[in-house]
N, C-alpha and C positions, 0 to 999 in steps of 0.2 A: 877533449877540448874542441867545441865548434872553430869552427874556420870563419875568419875576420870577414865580413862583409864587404866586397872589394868599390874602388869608386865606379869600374859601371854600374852596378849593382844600386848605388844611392842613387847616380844618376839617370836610372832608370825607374826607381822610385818617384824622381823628382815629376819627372815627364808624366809618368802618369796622372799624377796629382792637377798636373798642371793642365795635362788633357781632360781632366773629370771638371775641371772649375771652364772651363773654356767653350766647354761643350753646352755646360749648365745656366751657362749667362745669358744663353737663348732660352730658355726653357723659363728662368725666374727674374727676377726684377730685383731693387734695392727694395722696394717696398714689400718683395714677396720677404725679405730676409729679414727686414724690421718685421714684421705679421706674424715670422711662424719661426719661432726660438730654436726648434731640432731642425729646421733648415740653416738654420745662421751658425750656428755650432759645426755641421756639417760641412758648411766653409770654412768658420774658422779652421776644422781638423785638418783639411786639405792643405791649408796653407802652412799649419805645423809642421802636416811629412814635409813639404819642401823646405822648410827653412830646417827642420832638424836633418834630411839628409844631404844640407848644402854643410852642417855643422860637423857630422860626419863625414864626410870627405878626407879625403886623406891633406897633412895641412901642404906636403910638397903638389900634391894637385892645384888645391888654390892658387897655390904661391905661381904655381905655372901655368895658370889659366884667369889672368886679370883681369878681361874683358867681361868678367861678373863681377859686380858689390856684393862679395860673398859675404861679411862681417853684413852690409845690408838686411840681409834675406837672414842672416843669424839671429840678427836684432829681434825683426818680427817676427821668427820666432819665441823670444823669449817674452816678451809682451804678449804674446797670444797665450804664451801656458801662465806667466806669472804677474802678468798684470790683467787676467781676464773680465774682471771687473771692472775693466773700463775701456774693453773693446770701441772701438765706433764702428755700427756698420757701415756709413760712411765711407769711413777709411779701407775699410776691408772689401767694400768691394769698388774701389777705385784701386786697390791692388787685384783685383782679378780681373777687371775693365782693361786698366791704361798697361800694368806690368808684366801679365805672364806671355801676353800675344811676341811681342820682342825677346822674349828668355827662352820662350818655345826652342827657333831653330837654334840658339847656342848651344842649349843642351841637348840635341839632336844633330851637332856635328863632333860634339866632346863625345857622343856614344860610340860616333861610327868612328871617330880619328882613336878610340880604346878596341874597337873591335874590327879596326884594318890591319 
């Protein structure tokens, strides 16, 4: 039997994710992402891992760490796998514009306060 995925483990998923779209926002435009389809999929996928490994979390984590809209980040997840058909890029990169820069250091003290 594989061994559960523990929540540093997602939340170190999450961070990377989060570091790869953050990085990237310098690099491409909203207009680069409306232009070129395997770029804009590329974000959406990024923003999958995090919303599916905020969903993965263990639920006593959430519940003891509120200072995330974890049910949030769940949502667009589920919108991004199940209503992909009517993404907006838009919207999706005003979620890696305005949202991940503030979610950065949270999840970057929930790492250290599981690995002190």
């Amino acid at each position: 039997m594989r061994e559960r995925i523990k929540d540093i483990d997602r939340l170190q998923h999450m961070l990377e994710s989060i570091e790869v779209l953050l990085e990237s926002r310098h690099v491409h435009s909203l207009e680069d992402i409306v232009a070129d389809r395997i770029l804009f999929h590329g974000y959406v996928k990024e923003v999958e891992i995090i919303g599916e490994a905020a969903y993965k979390l263990t639920k006593e984590f959430r519940e003891s760490h509120l200072e995330i809209e974890w049910d949030d980040i769940i949502a667009m997840r589920h919108v991004l796998v199940h209503g992909y058909y009517q993404v907006s890029p838009d919207k999706l990169w005003d979620t890696v514009i305005k949202d991940l820069e503030p979610l950065r250091p949270i999840i970057l003290r929930y790492i250290n306060e599981l690995t002190a």
